[in-house]
C-alpha positions as CSV (number, residue, x, y, z in Angstrom):
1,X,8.2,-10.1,17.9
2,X,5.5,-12.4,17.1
3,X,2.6,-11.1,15.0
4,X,-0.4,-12.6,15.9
5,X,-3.1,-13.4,13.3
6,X,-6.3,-10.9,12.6
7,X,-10.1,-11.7,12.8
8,X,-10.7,-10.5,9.1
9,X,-7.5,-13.3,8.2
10,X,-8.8,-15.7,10.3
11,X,-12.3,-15.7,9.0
12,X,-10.9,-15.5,5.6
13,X,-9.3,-18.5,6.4
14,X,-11.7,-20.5,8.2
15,X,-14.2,-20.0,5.0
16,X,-11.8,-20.4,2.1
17,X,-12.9,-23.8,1.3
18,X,-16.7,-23.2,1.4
19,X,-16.9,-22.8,-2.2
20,X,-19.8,-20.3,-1.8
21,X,-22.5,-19.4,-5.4
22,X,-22.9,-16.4,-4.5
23,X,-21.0,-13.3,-3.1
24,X,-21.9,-10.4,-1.6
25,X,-19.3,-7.8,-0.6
26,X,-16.9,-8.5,-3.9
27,X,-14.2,-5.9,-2.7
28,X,-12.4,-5.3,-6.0
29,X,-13.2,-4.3,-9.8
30,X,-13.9,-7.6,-12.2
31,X,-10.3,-8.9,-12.7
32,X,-8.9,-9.1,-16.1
33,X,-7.8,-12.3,-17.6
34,X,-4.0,-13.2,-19.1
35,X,-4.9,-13.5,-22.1
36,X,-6.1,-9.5,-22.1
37,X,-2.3,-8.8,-22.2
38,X,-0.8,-11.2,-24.3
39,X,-0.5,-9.2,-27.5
40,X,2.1,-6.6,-25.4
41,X,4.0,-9.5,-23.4
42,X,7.6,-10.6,-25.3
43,X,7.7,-14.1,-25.3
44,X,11.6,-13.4,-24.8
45,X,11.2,-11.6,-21.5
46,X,13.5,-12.6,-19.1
47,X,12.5,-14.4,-15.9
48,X,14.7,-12.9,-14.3
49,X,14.2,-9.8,-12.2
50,X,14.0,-6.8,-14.3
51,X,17.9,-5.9,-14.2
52,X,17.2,-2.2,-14.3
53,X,16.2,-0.8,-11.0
54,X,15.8,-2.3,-7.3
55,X,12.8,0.2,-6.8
56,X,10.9,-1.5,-9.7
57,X,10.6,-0.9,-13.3
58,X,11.5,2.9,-14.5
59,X,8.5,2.9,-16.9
60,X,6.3,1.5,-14.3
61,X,7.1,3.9,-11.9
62,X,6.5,6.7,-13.8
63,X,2.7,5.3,-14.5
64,X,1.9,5.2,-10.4
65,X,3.3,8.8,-10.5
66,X,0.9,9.6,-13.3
67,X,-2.2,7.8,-11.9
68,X,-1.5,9.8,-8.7
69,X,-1.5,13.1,-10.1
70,X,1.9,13.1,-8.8
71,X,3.8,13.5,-12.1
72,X,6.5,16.8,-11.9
73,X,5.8,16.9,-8.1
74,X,7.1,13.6,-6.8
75,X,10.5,12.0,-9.1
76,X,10.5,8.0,-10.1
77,X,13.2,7.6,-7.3
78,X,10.5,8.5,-4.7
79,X,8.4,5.5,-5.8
80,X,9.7,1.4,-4.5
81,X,7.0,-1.2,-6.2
82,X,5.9,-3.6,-3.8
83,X,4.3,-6.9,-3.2
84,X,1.0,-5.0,-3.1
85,X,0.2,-2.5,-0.7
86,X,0.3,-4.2,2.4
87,X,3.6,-4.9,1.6
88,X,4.5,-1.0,1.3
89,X,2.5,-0.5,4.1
90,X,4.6,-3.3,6.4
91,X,7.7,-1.9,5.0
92,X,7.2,1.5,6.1
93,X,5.6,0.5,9.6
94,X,8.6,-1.4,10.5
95,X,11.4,0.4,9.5
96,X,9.6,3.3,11.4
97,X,8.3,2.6,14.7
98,X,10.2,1.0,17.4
99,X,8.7,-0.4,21.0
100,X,7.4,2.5,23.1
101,X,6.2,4.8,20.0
102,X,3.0,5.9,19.5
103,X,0.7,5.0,16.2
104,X,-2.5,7.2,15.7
105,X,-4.9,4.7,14.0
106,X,-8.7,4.7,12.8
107,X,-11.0,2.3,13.3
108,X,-13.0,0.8,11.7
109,X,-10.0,1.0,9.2
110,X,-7.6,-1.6,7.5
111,X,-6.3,-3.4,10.2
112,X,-2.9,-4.3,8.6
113,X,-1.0,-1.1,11.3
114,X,-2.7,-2.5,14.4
115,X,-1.3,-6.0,14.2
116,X,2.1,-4.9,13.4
117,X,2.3,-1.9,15.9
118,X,1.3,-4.3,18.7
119,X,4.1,-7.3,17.5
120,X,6.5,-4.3,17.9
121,X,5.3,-3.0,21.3
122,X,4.3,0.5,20.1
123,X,1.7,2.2,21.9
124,X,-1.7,2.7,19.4
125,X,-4.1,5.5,19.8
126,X,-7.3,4.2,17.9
127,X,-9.5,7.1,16.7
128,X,-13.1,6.3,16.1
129,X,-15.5,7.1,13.1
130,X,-18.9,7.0,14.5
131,X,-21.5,5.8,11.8
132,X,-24.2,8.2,13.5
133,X,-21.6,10.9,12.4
134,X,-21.7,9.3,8.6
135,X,-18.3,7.6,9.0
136,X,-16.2,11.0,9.2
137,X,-13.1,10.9,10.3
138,X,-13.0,13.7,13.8
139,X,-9.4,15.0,12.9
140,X,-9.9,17.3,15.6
141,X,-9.6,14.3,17.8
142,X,-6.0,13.3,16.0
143,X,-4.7,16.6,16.7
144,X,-5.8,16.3,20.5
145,X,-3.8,13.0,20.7
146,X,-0.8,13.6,18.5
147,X,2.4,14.3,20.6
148,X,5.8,14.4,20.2
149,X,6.0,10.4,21.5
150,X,4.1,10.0,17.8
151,X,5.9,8.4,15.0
152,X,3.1,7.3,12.7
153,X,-0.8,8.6,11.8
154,X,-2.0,5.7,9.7
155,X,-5.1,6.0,7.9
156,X,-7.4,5.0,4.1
157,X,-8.2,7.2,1.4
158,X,-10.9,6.3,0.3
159,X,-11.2,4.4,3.5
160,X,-11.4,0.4,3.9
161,X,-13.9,-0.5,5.0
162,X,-17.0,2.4,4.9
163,X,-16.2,3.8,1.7
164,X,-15.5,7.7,3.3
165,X,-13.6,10.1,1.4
166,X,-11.1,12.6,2.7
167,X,-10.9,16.0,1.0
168,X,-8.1,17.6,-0.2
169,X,-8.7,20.3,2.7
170,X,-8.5,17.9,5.7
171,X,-5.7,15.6,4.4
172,X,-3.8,19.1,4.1
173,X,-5.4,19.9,8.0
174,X,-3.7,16.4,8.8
175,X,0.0,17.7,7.3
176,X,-0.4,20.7,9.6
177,X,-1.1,18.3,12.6
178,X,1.6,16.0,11.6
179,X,4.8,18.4,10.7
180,X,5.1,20.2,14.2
181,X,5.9,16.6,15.8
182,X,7.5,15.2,12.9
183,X,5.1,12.5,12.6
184,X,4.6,10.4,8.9
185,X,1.4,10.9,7.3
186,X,0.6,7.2,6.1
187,X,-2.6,7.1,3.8
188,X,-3.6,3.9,1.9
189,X,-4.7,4.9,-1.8
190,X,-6.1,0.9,-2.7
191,X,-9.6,2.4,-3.8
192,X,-8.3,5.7,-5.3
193,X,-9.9,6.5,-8.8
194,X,-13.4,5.1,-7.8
195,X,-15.1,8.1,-6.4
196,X,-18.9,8.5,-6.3
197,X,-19.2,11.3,-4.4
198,X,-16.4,14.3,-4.6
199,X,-13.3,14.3,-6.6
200,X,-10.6,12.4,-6.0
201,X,-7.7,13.8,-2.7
202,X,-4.6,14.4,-3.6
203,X,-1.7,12.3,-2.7
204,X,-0.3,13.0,0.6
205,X,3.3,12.3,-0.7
206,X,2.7,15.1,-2.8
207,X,1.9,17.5,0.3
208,X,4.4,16.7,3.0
209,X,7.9,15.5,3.5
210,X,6.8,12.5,5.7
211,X,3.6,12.0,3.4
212,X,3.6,8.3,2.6
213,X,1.3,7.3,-0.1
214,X,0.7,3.7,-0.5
215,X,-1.6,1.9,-3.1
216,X,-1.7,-1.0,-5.7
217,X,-3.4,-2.5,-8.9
218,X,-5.3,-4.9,-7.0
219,X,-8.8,-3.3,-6.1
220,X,-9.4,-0.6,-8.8
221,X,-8.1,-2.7,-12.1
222,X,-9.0,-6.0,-10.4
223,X,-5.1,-7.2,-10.5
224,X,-5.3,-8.9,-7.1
225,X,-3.1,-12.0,-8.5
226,X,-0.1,-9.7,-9.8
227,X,0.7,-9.1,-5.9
228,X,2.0,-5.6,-7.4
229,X,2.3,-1.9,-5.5
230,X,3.9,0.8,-4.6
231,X,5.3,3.0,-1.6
232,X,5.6,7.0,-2.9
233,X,7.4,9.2,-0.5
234,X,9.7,11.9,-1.1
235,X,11.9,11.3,2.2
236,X,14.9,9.1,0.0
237,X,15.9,7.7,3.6
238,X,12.5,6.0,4.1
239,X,12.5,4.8,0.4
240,X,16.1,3.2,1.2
241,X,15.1,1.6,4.6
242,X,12.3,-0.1,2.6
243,X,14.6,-1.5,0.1
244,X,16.8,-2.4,2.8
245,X,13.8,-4.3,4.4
246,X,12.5,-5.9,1.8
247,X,16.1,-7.2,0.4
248,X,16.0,-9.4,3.6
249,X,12.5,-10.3,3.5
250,X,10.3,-10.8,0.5
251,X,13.6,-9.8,-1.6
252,X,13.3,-7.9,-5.7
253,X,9.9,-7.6,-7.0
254,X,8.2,-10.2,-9.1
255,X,9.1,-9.5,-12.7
256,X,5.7,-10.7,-14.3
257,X,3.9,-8.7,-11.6
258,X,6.0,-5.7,-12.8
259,X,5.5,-6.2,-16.7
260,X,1.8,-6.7,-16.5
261,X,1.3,-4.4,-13.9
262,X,3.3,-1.5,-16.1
263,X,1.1,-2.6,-19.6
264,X,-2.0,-1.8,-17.2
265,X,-0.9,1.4,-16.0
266,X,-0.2,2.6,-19.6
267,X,-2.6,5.9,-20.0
268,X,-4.8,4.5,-23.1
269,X,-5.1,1.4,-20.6
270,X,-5.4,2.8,-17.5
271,X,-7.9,5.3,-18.4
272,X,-10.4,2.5,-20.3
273,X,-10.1,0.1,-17.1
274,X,-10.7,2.6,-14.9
275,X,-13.8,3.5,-17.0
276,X,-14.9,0.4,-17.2
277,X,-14.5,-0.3,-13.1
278,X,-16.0,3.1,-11.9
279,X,-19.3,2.2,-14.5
280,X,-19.7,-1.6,-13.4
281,X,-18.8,0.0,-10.0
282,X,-21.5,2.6,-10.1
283,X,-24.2,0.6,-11.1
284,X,-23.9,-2.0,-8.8
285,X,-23.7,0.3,-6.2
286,X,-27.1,1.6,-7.1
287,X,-28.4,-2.2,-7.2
288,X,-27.1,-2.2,-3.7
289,X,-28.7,1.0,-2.5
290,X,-31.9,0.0,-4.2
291,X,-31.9,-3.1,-2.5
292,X,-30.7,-1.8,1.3
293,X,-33.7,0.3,0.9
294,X,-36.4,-3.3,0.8
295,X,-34.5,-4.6,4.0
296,X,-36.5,-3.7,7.1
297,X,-34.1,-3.1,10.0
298,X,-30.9,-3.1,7.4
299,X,-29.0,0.1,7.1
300,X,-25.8,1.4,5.6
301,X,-24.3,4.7,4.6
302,X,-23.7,4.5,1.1
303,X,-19.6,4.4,0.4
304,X,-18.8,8.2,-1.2
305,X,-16.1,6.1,-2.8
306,X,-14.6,2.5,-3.1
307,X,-16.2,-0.7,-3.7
308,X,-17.1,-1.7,-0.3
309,X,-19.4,-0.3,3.1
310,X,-20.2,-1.3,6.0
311,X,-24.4,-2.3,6.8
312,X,-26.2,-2.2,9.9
313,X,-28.0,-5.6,10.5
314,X,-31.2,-5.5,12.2
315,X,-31.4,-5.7,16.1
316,X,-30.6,-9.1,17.6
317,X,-28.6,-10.1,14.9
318,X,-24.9,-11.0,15.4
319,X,-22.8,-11.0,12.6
320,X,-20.6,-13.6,12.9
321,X,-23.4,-16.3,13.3
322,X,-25.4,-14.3,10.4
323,X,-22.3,-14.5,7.9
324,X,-21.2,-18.3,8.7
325,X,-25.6,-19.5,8.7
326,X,-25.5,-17.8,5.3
327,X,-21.9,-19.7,4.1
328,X,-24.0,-22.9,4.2
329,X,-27.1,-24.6,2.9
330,X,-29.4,-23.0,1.5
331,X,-28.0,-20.0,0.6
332,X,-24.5,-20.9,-0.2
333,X,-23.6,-16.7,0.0
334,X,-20.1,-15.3,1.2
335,X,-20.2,-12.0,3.5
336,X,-17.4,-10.7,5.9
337,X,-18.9,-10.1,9.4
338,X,-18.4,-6.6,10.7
339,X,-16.2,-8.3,13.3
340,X,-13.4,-8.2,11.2
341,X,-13.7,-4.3,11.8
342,X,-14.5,-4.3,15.4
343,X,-17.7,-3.3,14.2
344,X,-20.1,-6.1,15.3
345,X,-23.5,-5.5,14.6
346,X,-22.1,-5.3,10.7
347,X,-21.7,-6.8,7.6
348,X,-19.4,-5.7,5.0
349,X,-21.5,-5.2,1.5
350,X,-19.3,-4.7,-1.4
351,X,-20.2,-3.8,-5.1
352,X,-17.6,-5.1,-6.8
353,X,-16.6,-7.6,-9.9
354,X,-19.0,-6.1,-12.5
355,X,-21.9,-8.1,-13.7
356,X,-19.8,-11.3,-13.2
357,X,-20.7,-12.0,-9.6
358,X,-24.1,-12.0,-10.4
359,X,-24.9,-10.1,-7.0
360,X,-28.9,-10.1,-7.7
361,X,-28.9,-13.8,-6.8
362,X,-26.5,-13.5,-4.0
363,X,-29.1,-9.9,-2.7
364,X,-31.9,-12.5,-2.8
365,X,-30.0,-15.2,-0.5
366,X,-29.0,-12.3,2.0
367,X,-32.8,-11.2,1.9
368,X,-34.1,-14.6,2.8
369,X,-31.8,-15.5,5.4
370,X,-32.9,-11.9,7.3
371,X,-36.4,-13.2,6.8
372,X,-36.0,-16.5,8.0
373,X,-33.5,-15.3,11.1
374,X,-36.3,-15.1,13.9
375,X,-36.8,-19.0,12.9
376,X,-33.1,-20.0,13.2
377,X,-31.3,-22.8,15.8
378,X,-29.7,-20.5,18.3
């Protein structure tokens, strides 16, 4: 098994070192500093792993059931902590799917379960939101598809990258496809907590015996660094087969990443960052809906949730050239080309990192470079 690298990783790559002024598409909350949590670290604390628990830290574990509503419902031994949530989502994939079995999908959606279902040789069913439907998700196409050959429906909640929002009704419509075939129900909570538009789903972990709930501090509270999530699912074989992976891969869980990540999940915490990240959030977002709205021949379908969507660039436009033209001289602006989600004709806007990314300036750059386009080398 080889996995082969992504076009949202490789762009990534290419561009790290272009040391851009401005950004535009910031995907996650303003991040905290170290120096926020000082005053609750023990300068005694072991560097050791935590010495309590392979699944992670008992308190910790208690605070990602509470932030998923899943408190009295789900225990603490249905929740692992990860290296983030592509972590939980890797572990789960692979200790699941073999070659042969089948992997409903959505696209655009993270691509983290494509890549590793074609290393393994599993068959993947992609199902399509169509942005002339508003981005929805057709689950009456995944229930034409799923079959008994189906191990895994992997989808986002609230999803990456257009900023939809599943309702509590069709993630319970998505159980009741699932459970005949036996099938998990892998949804991907990263943006949970910052919804504009409807409340926030519940947890499918919560719903269904093969519900896998993934998600992490990195995008809501801006804890990218800490490399810290979770898996919660109440199936205790698929929690064990992911400790089992992760013993012989990444190995115990970071203890700092742990610590911090348990100090920012505390309720008086949790619920003050989360204020603070939906506001900033919120207000940017209107920035960015204002602005769409100057932009002849730019669309987008304002995200219902999260801090990122995808925008229509005008005709003749490709978005690869667009994104790397605006990486350089003059404008100095990062963007992620709708590429990266097989979506080409895009860019990804995000409305992220609070007032520090300064996203007026970077708006202005974007705005210039579509003016100027028609008088760009080809």
């Amino acid at each position: 098994m080889k996995v082969k690298i992504h076009t949202l990783f490789q762009y990534l790559l290419e561009t790290t070192d272009a040391a851009p002024e401005a950004i535009v598409g910031f995907s996650l909350s303003g991040s905290p500093k170290l120096g926020d949590y000082l005053a609750d670290l023990n300068p005694e604390q072991s560097l050791d792993w935590n010495n309590r628990d392979f699944r992670g830290l008992p308190e910790l574990r208690d605070h990602v059931l509470a932030q998923a509503g899943l408190t009295g419902i789900c225990t603490p031994a249905d929740v692992l902590i990860t290296a983030g949530a592509a972590e939980a989502n890797y572990l789960a994939i692979m200790q699941t799917l073999q070659p042969g079995d089948e992997i409903v999908i959505e696209t655009p959606g993270w691509p983290q379960a494509e890549v590793l279902a074609k290393a393994i040789g599993a068959r993947i069913t992609r199902i399509e939101r169509r942005e002339a439907d508003g981005w929805r998700l057709p689950i009456d196409q995944i229930a034409d598809v799923v079959n008994d050959r189906t191990k895994m429906i992997f989808l986002t909640n609230p999803n990456n990258p257009t900023g939809d929002l599943l309702s509590s009704d069709e993630i319970a419509e998505l159980v009741r496809i699932a459970d005949p075939v036996g099938a998990w129900l892998l949804i991907d909570e990263v943006y949970a907590g910052l919804e504009w538009d409807g409340p926030r789903a519940p947890s499918v972990a919560g719903m269904y015996q093969r519900g896998i709930t993934t998600g992490s501090v990195s995008k809501a509270l801006g804890l990218q660094g800490l490399r810290t999530g979770w898996m919660i699912c109440p199936d205790p074989q698929m929690i064990m087969d992911a400790v089992i992976l992760r013993e012989n891969s990444s190995e115990i869980m970071n203890i700092m990443g742990e610590v911090i990540a348990e100090i920012a999940l505390r309720p008086d915490r949790f619920g003050a960052a989360m204020h603070k990240a939906r506001a900033e959030g919120r207000a940017n977002l209107a920035q960015m809906n204002a602005w769409v709205e100057t932009q002849d021949g730019l669309s987008w379908i304002s995200p219902r949730a999260g801090l990122i969507g995808l925008a229509r660039l005008p005709d003749g436009i490709d978005s690869d050239l667009f994104a790397r033209t605006l990486l350089a001289d003059p404008y100095r602006t990062f963007l992620l080309p709708g590429s990266a989600y097989d979506q080409p004709n895009h860019i990804r806007l995000g409305v992220g990192g609070g007032a520090a990314v300064n996203l007026q300036v970077g708006l202005e750059r974007v705005a210039k470079a579509l003016q100027n386009w028609d008088h760009q080398p080809c």
